[in-house]
Chimera marker file (.cmm) of the C-alpha trace (Angstrom):
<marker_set name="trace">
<marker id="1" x="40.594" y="-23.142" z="116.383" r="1" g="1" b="0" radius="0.5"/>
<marker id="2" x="37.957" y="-20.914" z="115.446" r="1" g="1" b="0" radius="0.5"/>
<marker id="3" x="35.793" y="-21.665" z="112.086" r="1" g="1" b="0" radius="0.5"/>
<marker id="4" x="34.054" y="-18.778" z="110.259" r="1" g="1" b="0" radius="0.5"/>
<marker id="5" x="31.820" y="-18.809" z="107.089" r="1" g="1" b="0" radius="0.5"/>
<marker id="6" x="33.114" y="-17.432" z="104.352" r="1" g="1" b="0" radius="0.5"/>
<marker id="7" x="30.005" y="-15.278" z="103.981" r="1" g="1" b="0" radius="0.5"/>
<marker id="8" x="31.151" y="-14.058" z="107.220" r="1" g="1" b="0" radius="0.5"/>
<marker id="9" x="35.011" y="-13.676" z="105.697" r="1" g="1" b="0" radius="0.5"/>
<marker id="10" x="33.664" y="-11.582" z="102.973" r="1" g="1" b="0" radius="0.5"/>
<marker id="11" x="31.479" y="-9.085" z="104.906" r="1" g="1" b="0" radius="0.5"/>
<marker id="12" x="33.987" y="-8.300" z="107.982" r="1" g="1" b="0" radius="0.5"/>
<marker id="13" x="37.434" y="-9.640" z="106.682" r="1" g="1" b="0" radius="0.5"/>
<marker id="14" x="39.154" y="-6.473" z="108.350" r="1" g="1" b="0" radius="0.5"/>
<marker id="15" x="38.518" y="-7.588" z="112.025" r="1" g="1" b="0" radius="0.5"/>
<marker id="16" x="38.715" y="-10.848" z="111.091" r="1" g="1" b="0" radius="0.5"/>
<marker id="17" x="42.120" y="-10.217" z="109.474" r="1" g="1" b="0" radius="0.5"/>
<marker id="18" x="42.714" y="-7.933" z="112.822" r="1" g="1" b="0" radius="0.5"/>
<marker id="19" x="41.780" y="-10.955" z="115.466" r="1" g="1" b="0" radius="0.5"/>
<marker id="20" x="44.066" y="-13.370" z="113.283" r="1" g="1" b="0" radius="0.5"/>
<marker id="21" x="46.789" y="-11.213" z="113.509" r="1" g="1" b="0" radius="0.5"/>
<marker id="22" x="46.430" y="-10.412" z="117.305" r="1" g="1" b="0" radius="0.5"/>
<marker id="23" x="45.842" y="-14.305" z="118.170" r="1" g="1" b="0" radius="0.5"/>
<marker id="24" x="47.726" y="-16.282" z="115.393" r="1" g="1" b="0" radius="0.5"/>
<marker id="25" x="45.350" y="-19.107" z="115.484" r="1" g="1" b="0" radius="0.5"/>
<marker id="26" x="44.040" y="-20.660" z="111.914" r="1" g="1" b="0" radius="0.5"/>
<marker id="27" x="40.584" y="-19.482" z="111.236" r="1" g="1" b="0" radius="0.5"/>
<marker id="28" x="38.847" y="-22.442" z="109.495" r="1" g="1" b="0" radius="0.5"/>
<marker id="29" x="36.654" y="-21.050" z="106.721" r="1" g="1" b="0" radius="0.5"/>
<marker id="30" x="33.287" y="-22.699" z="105.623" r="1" g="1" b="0" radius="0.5"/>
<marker id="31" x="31.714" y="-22.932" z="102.473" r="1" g="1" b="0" radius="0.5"/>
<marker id="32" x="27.652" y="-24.733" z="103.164" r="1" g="1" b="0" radius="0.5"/>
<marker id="33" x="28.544" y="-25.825" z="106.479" r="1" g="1" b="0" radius="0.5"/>
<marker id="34" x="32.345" y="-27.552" z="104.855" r="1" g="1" b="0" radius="0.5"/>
<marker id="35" x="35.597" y="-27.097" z="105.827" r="1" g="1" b="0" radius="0.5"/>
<marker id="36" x="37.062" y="-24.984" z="102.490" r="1" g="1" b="0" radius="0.5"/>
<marker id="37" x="40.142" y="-23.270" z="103.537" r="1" g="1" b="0" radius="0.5"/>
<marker id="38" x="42.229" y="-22.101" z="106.383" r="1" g="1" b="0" radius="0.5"/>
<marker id="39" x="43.462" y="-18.593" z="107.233" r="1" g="1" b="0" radius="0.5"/>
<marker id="40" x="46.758" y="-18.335" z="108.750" r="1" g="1" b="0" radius="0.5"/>
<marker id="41" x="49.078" y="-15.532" z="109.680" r="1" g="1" b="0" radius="0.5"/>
<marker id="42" x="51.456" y="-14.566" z="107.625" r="1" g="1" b="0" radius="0.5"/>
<marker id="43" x="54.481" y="-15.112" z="110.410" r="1" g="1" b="0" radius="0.5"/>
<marker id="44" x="52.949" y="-18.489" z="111.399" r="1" g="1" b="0" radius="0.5"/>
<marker id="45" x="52.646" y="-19.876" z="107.809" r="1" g="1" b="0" radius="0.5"/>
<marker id="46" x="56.349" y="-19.340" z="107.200" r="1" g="1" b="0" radius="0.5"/>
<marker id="47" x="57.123" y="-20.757" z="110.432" r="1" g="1" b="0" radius="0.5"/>
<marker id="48" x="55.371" y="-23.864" z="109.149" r="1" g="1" b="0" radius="0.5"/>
<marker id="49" x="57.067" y="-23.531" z="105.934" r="1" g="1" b="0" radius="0.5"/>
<marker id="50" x="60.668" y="-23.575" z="107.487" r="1" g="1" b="0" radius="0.5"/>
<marker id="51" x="59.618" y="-26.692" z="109.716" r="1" g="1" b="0" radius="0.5"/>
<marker id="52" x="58.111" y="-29.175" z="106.672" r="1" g="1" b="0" radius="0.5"/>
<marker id="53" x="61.747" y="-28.238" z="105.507" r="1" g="1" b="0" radius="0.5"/>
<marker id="54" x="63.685" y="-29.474" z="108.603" r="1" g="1" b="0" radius="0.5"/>
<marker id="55" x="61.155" y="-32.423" z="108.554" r="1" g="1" b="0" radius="0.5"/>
<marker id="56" x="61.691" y="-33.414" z="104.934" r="1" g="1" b="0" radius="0.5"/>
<marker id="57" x="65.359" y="-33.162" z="105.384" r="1" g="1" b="0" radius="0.5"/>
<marker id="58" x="65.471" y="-35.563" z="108.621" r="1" g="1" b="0" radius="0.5"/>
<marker id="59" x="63.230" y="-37.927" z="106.862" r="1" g="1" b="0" radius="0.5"/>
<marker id="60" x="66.121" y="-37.746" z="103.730" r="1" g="1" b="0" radius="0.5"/>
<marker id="61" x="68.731" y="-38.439" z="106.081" r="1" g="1" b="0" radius="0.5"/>
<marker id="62" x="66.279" y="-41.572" z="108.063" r="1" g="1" b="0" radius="0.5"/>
<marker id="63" x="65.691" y="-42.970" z="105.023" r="1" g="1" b="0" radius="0.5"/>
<marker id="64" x="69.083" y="-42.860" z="103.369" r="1" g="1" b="0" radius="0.5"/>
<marker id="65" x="70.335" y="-44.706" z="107.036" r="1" g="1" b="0" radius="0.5"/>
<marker id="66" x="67.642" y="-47.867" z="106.361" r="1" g="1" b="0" radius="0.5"/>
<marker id="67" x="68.357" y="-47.828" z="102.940" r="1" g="1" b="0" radius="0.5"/>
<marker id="68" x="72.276" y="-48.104" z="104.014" r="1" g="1" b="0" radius="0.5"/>
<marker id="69" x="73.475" y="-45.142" z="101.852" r="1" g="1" b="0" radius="0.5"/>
<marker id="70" x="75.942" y="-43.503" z="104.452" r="1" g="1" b="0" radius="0.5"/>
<marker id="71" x="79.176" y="-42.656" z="104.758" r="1" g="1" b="0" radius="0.5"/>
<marker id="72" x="81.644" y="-43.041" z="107.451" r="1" g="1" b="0" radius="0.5"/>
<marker id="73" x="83.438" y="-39.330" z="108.075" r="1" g="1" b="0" radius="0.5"/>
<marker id="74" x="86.555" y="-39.449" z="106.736" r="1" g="1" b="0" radius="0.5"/>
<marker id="75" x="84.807" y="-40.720" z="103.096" r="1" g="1" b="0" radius="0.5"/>
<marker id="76" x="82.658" y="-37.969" z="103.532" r="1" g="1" b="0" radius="0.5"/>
<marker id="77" x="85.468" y="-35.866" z="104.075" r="1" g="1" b="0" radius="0.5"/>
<marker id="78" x="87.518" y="-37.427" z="100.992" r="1" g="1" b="0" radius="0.5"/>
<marker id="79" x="84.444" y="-36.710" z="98.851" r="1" g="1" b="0" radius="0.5"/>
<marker id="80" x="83.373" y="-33.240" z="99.907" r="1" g="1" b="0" radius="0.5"/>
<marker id="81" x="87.226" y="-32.699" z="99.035" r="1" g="1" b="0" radius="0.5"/>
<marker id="82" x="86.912" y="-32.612" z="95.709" r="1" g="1" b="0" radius="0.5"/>
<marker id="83" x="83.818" y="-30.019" z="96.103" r="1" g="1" b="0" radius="0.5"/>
<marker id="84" x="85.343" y="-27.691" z="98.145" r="1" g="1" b="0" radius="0.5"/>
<marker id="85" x="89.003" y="-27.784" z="96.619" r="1" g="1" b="0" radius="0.5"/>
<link id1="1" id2="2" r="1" g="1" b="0" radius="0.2"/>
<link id1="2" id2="3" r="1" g="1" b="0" radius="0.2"/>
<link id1="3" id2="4" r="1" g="1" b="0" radius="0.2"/>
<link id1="4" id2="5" r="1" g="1" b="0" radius="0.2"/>
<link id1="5" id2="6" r="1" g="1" b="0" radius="0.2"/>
<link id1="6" id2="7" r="1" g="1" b="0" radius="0.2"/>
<link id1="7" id2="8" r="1" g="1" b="0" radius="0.2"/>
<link id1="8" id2="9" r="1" g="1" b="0" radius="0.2"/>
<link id1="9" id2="10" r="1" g="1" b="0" radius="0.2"/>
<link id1="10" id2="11" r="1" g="1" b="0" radius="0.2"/>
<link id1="11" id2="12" r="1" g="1" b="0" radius="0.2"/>
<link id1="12" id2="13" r="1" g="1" b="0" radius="0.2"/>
<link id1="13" id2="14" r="1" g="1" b="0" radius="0.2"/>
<link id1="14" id2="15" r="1" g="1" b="0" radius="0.2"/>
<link id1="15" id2="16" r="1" g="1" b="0" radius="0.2"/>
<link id1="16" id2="17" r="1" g="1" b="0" radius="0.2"/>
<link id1="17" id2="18" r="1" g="1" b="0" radius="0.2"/>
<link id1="18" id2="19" r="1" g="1" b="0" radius="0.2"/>
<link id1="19" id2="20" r="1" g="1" b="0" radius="0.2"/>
<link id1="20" id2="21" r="1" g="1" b="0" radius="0.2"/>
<link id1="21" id2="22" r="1" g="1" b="0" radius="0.2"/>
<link id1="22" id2="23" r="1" g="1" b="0" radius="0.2"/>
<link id1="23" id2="24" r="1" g="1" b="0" radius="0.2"/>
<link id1="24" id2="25" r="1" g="1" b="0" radius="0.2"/>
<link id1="25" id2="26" r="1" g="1" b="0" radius="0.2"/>
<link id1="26" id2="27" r="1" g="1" b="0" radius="0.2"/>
<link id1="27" id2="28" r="1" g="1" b="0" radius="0.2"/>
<link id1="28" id2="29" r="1" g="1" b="0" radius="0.2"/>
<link id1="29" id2="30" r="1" g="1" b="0" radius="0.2"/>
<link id1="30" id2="31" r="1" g="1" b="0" radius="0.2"/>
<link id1="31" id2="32" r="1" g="1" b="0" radius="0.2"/>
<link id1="32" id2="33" r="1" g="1" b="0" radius="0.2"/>
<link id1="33" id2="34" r="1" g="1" b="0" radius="0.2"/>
<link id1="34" id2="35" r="1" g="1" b="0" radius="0.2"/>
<link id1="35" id2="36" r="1" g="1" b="0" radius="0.2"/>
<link id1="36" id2="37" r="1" g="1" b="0" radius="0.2"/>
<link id1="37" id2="38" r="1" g="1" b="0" radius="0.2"/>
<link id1="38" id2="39" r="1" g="1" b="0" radius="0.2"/>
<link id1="39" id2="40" r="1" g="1" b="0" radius="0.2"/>
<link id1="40" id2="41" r="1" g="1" b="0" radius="0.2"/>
<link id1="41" id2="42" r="1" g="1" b="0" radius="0.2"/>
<link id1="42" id2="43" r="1" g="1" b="0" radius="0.2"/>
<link id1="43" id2="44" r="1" g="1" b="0" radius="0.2"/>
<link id1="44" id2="45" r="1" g="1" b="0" radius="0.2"/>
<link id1="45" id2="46" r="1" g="1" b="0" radius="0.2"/>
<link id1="46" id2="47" r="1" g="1" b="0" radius="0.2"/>
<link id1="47" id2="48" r="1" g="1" b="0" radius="0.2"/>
<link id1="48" id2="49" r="1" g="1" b="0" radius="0.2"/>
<link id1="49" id2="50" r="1" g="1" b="0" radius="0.2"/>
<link id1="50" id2="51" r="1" g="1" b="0" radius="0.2"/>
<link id1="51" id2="52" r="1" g="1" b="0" radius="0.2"/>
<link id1="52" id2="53" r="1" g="1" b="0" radius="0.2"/>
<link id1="53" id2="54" r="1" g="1" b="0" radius="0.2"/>
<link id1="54" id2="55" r="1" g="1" b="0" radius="0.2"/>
<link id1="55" id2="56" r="1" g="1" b="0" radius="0.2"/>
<link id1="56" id2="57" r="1" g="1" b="0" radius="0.2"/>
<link id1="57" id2="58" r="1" g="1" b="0" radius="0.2"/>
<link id1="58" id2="59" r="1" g="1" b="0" radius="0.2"/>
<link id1="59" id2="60" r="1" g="1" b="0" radius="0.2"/>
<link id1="60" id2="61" r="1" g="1" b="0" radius="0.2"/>
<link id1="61" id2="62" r="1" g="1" b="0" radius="0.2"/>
<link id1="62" id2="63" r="1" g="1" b="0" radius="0.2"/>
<link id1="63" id2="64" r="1" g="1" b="0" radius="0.2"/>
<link id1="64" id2="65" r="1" g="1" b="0" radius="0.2"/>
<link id1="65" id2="66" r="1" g="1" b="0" radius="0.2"/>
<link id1="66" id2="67" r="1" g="1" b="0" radius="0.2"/>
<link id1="67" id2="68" r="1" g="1" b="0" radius="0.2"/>
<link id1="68" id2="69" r="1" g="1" b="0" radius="0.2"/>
<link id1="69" id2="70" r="1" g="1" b="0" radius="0.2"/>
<link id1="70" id2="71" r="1" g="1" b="0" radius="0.2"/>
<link id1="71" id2="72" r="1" g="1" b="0" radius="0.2"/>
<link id1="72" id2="73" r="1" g="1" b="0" radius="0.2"/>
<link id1="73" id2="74" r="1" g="1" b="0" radius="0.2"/>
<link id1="74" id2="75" r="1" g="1" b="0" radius="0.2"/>
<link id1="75" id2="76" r="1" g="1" b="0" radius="0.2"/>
<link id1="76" id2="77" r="1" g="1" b="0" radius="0.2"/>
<link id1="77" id2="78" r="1" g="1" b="0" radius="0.2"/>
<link id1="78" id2="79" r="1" g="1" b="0" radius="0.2"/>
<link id1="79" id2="80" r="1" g="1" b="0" radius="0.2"/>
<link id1="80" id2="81" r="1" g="1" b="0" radius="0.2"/>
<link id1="81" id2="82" r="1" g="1" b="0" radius="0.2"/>
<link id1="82" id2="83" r="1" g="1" b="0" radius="0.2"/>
<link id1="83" id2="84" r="1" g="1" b="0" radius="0.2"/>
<link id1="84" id2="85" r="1" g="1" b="0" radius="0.2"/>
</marker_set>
């Protein structure tokens, strides 16, 4: 991962917006030599986005499975019933 200042960021942001886009790796930005923010593309942040999703989701379904709140399928089936008509 690359790290730029953000002194740097301000004074060429077009080819460093230009080399993100081309490489889609984060550009670490540095404010007085600490980490302040990262710079991701677009495409690659949504991609993230969509997997924290998928990940929250499984760890719904792990914990509802320790915490014994399942349902065999055809109670699932009885209840979604009632839902879908």
């Amino acid at each position: 991962m690359r790290t730029e200042l953000v002194t740097t960021l301000k004074r060429q942001a077009t080819r460093i917006l230009a080399d993100l886009h081309q490489s889609k790796d984060p550009i670490l930005i540095t404010e007085h030599g600490t980490p302040s923010a990262y710079l991701v593309d677009v495409s690659m942040f949504e991609l993230m986005q969509d997997r924290m999703v998928l990940l929250e989701g499984i760890a719904r379904g792990e914990r509802a499975i320790l915490e014994n709140r399942t349902l065999t399928q055809s109670d699932a089936k009885r209840r979604m019933k009632k839902w879908l008509g």
